[in-house]
N, C-alpha and C positions, 0 to 999 in steps of 0.2 A: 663404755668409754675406756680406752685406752690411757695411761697412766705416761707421764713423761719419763718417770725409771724405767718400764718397760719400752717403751719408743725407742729410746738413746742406751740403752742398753747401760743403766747403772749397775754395780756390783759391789759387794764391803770392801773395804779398804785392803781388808788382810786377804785377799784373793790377787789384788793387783800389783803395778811395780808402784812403790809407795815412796820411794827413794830412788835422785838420779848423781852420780857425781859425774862433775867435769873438772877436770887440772887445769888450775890455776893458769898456766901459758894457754891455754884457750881463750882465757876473758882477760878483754883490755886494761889494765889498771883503771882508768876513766871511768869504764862499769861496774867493777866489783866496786870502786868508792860511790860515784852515782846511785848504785841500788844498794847500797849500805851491807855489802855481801862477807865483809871480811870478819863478822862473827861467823861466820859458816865456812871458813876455810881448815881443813882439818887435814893433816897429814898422814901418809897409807905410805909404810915404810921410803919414807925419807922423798915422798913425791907429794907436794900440794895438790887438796882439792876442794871445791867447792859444793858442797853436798845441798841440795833442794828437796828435803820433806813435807811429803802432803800435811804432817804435821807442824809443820814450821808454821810463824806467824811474824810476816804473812807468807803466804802458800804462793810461791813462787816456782817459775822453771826459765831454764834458756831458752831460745829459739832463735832459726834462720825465718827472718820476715821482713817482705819489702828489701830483700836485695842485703840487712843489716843484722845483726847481732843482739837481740833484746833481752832483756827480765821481762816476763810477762806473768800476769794471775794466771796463776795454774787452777784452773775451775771453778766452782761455783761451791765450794764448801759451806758459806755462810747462810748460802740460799738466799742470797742479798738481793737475785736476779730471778725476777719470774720467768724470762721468758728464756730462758738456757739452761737447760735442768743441769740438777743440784748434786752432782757429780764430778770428777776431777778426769772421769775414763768414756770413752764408748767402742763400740766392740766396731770393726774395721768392716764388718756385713753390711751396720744397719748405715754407713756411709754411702755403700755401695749400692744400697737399697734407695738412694737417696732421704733419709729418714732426716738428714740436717739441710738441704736444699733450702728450705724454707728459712732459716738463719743465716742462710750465704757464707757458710762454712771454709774457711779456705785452708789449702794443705802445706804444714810447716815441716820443717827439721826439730825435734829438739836434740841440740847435742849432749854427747855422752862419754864419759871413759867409762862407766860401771852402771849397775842398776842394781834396785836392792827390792827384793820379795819373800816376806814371810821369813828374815831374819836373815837372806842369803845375798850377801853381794857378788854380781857376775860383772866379767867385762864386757864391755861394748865397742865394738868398733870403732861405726860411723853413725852412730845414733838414732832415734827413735822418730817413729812419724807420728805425728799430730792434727790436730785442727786447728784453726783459729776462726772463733766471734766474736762480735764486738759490742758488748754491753748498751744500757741505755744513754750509758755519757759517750759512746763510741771510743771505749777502751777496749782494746784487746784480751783476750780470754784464751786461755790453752785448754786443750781435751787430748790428752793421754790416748793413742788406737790402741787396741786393744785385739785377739784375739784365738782362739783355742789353743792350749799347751799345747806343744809336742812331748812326746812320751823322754824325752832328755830332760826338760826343762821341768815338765811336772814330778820327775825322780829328784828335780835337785833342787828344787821349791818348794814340794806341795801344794801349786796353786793349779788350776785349772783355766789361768789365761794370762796370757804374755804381753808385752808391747810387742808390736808391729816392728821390726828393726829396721835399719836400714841396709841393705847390701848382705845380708845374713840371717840365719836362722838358728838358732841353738837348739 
């Protein structure tokens, strides 16, 4: 029997992008107060941003969904949810493979100015791809794509898997 970390392709924390920030002119005032975000606005020489760690609590990211601009659970860390493994990441294969078809998986933006792995903040263009599912109260859930370093990105990380970006590759 097949294991849902192997299925969906979980990995540790400290292999992946663990950290995303977005500047503040990105997110509407309405939502940084709405999702109570203004303890996580932190400044990167003299520009606002709003930083979203898998370690925060609660475990939060942006996204483009349904046309709008959201806070969403960024994964299943708590393991709160049986039925959407217990991960924050999945590798951009086992998508393609259809491995989340059965969860009705659908593909998001999360936006980004930076990203942060294994202690390295990089910039981001136009931000990262995603998935969304929707839990058993029919909340939305973010999953982090995921997929093998390029030999630039594993020189300037040390990890051995990237996010998925959008419009670029590092």
């Amino acid at each position: 029997m097949i294991s849902i970390s192997a299925m969906y392709g979980e990995r540790y924390a400290s292999e992946m992008c663990t950290a995303v920030a977005l500047s503040v002119s990105e997110l509407p005032d309405s939502l940084i107060e709405e999702a109570g975000l203004e303890k996580r606005i932190h400044d990167r020489g003299g520009e606002k941003e709003v930083r979203f760690y898998w370690r925060a609590s609660p475990t939060v990211l942006p996204v483009w969904w349904n046309g709008r601009l959201q806070i969403v659970r960024w994964g299943n860390r708590d393991r709160s949810e049986r039925k959407i493994p217990a991960t924050g990441w999945t590798w951009h294969e086992s998508v393609k493979d259809g491995k989340w078809s059965a969860l009705e998986a659908e593909p998001v933006v999360i936006p980004a100015t930076y990203g942060f792995t294994d202690g390295v903040w990089y910039r981001v263009k136009q931000g990262m791809r995603g998935l969304i599912v929707l839990d058993r109260t029919e909340k939305p859930v973010v999953f982090m794509l995921c997929e093998p370093s390029t030999r630039y990105y594993r020189v300037m990380t040390r990890a051995e898997w990237m996010p998925v970006l959008v419009g670029e590759v590092i």
